[in-house]
N, C-alpha and C positions, 0 to 999 in steps of 0.2 A: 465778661465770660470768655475765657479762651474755645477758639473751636477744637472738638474732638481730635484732629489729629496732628495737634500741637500741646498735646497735656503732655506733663513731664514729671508731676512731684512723685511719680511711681508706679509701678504694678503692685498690683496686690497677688505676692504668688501664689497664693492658696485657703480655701478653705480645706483641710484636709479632715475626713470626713470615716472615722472608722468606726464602722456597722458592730454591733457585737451582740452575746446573747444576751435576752432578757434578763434579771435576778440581780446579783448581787452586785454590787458597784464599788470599783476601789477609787482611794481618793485621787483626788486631779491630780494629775502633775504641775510641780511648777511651772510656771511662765520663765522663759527663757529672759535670761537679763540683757540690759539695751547699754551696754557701757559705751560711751561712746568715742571713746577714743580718739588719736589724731585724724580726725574725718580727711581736712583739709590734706597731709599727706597721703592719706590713703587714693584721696581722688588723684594726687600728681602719679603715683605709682599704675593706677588703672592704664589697662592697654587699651580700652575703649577711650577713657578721656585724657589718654596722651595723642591719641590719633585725633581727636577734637580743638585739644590746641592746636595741633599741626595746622590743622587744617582755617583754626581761627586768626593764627600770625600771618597764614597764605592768602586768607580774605583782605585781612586789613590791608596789604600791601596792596590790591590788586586793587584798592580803592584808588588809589593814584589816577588811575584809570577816568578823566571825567564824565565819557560816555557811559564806561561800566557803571562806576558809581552813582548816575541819573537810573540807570537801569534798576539796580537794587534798590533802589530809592522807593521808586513806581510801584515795584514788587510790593516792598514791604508798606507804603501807605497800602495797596489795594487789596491785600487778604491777613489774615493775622498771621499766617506763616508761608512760607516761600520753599518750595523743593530746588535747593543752593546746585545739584547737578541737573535739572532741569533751565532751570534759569542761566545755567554755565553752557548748556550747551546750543542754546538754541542764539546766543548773542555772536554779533559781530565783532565787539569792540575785543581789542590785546590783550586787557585786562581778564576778562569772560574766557576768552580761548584758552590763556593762559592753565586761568584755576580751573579747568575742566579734567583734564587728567587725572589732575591730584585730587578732586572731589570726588570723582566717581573708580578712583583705588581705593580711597579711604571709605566708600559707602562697602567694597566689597569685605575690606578687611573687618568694618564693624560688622558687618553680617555672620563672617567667619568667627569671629571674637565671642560671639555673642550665642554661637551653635544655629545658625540661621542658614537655609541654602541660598545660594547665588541668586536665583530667583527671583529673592526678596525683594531687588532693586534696590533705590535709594533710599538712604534712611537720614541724612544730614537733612538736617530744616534751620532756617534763617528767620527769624521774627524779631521786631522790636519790643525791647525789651520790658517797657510799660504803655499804655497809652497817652499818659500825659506828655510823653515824650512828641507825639506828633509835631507837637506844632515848633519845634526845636530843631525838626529836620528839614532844613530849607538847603534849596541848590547847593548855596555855599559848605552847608556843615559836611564832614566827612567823620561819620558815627567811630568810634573803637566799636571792638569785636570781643564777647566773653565768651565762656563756652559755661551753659548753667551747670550749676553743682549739683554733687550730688549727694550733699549733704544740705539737710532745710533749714541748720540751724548755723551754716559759714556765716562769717564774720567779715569775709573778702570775697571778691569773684578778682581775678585775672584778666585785667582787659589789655587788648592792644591796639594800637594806634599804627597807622598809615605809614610809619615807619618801622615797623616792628616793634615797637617799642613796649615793654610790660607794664601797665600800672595797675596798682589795688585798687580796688571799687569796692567801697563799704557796702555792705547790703543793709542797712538799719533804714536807709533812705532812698527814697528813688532819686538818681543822679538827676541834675540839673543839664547836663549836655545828653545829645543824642546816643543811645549803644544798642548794638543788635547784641542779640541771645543766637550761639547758634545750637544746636538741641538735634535731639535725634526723634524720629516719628515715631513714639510708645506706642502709638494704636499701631502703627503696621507693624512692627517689631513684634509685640504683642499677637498679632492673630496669627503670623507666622510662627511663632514659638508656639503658641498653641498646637499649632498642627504638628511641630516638633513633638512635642510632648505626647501627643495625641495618637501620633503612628508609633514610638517608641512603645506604648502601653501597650497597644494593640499588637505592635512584636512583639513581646515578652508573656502575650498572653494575659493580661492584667485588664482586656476589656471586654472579654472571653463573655459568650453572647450563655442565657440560661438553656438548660439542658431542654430537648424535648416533654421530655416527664414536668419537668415544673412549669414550663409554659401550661401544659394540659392541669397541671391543680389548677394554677392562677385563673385560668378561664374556665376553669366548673368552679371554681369558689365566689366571680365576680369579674362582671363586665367592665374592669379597668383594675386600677391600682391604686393604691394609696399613695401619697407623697407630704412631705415638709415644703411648706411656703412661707416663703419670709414676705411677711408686711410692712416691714419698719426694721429701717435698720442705720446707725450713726457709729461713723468712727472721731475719736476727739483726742486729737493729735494736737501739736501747736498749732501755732497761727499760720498760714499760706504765704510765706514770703514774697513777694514781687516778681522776683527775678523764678518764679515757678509756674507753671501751668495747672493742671486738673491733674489725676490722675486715671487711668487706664486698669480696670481691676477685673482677676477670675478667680474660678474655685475650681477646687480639686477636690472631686468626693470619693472616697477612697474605705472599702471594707471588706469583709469574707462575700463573694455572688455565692449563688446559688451553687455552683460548685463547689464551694467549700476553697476555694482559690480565693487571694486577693483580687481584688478589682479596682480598680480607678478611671472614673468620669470626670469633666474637667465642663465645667457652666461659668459660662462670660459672665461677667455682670457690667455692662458698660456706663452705667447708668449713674456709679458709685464715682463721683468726681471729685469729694471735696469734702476732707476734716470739719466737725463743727455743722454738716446739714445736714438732716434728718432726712430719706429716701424712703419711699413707697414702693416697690418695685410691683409687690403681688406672684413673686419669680418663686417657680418650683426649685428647690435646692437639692431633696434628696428623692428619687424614685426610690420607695423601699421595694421594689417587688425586685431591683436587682440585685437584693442582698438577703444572705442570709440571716443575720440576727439584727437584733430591736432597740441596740442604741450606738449612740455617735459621737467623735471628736470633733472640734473644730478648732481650726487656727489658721487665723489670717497672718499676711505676710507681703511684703511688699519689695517690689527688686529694686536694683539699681543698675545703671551702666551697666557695670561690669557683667550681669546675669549674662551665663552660658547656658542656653534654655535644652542644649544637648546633653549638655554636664550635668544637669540638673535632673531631666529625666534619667539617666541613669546610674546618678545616685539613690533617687527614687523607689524605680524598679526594683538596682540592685536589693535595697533594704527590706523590700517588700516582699520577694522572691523565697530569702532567708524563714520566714513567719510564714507557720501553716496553722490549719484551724484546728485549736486542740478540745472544741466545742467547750469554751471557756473565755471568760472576758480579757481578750487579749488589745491593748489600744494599739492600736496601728501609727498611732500619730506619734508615738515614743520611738518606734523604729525610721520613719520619719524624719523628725527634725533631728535625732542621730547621723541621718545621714549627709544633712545640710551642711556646708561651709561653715567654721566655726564665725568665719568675718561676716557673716549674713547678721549675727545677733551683737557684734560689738563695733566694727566701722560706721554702721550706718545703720539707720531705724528700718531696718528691714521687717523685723517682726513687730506685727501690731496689738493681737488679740488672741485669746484663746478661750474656748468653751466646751464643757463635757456634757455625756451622758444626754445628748438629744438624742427622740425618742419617737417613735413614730406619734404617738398621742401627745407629744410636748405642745406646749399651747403658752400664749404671752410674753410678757417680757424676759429676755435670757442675759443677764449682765455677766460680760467678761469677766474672766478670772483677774486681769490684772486691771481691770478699772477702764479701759484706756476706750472701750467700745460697747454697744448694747444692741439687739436683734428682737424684734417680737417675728413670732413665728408661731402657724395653728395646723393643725393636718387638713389636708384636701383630697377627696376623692375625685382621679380623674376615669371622668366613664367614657366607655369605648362607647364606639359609634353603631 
């Protein structure tokens, strides 16, 4: 098990979650298609994982270094993943001092890249690349450096070697010599994007709290509120390649509030680490008291490197802003992934799942539109105190 803030096969960007009235229901929309394209080029072209190689050609040299590289060494047997500008700046040795600069321009530029503020700190993480590996790393070895893909189904990773030097590394098999991964922290990227995402809605007015008047029904009608809880829920993706960690996943519930305005709330789900297992969470998904009508989109989605979690929010917004409530079943989630990067749905398995027409009394199991995932879910009433 990789620890939490070394997962990497993905975010999951969204359940996108639009409220509408009760009555008639049009048919689903398709599921957006998964072409998958020249993956591999597309990760060289990324300005997140061209800064990654930079930074994985400047490691490998700096191994040279014997002091440094005993230092990474230590590092990487003692935790499963390593903060590469922490570790740079706190060493003595040439090597260390050296990659210190360049580690911590490049944590800022991936922050930038990515719509993240300065803030955020470091996001470069260094881990080895399997466990079996351990015992393959002795004083003598001097590991290459790859930088994980981000596509799950590469064929090659890119590694380098102590001289700079490029070689392919098959991913069908875990290498027989020692290799570091180096990887960016998904969980901190992730909660910081959130809160990107999170003030951008709140500017735009998209998390616009319910009016006086309807707080006052909600609390003559009933000391709490209804909500959607999910009980059970599996994504079945392929297989977890080696050279990947867990993944890092939230939602975005998104519909008409009580204002008759769109809305959008965004709920972690951190719990969600891995294609192929079935999770329990017990996790409330939808408050219905902050929306105005009585059913729902969903669709899951999952980022990569490249997500600019600024760019995103306000393509989001944008789309959202356009759609007012014509007290008609209007899905939200069509204006939505309309407004997504088309590369989100063919570079890379961004998009995972999709599901309609949840309801505040939906109850049981709810199978994807495209096969690929499944959710039971029952209504719960949470009661005030």
């Amino acid at each position: 098990m990789v620890s939490r803030s070394s997962k990497r096969r993905g975010v999951l960007i969204g359940v996108m979650l639009s409220a509408v009235i009760g009555g008639s229901v049009q048919p689903a929309i398709a599921a957006p298609s998964r072409d998958a394209g020249d993956q591999a080029a597309t990760f060289r072209k990324s300005p997140v994982g061209s800064t990654e190689q930079e930074i994985a050609r400047a490691l490998s040299a700096s191994l040279r270094d014997p002091q440094w590289r005993k230092q990474v060494r230590a590092a990487a047997l003692g935790t499963e993943e390593v903060d590469l500008q922490a570790l740079a700046g706190r060493t003595a040795s040439p090597g260390g001092r050296n990659l210190y600069a360049s580690v911590s321009a490049a944590d800022r530029r991936i922050a930038g890249l990515k719509g993240l503020p300065a803030s955020t700190g470091s996001l470069l993480r260094l881990r080895l690349a399997a466990p079996s590996m351990r015992s393959h790393l002795d004083a003598a070895a001097t590991p290459w450096i790859a930088v994980a893909a981000a596509d799950d189904d590469a064929k090659n990773l890119t590694a380098y070697d102590s001289r700079g030097h490029a070689h392919a590394v098959g991913t069908a098999h875990v290498p027989g010599r020692p290799l570091y991964i180096l990887d960016i922290d998904v969980t901190k990227a992730h909660r910081a994007g959130l809160k990107v995402l999170q003030k951008a809605f709140a500017d735009k007015g998209l998390t616009s709290l319910r009016s006086k008047a309807a707080n006052s029904a909600q609390a003559a009608s009933a000391a709490g509120w209804w909500a959607t809880k999910v009980t059970a829920v599996e994504v079945n993706d392929d297989q977890e390649p080696w050279f990947k960690g867990a993944a890092e996943m939230f939602s975005l519930v998104t519909g008409f509030g009580q204002d008759g305005k769109a809305r959008v709330d965004s709920v972690d789900m951190p719990y969600l680490d891995y294609d192929g297992t079935v999770y329990y969470p017990n996790q409330i998904l939808v408050n219905w008291s902050n929306y105005k009508y009585n059913l729902a989109d969903v669709v899951m989605m999952e980022d990569d490197d490249g997500t600019n979690y600024r760019a995103l929010a306000q393509a989001i917004t944008t789309a959202l802003l356009t759609v007012t409530d014509q007290g008609a079943y209007i899905p939200l989630v069509n204006a939505v992934l309309s407004a997504i990067p088309d590369s989100w749905f063919t570079d890379d398995p961004d998009y995972v799942e999709s599901w309609y027409t949840l309801a505040q009394n939906s109850t049981g199991r709810l199978n994807g539109a495209s096969g690929n995932g499944w959710m039971t879910v029952e209504p719960y009433f949470v009661e005030g105190f």
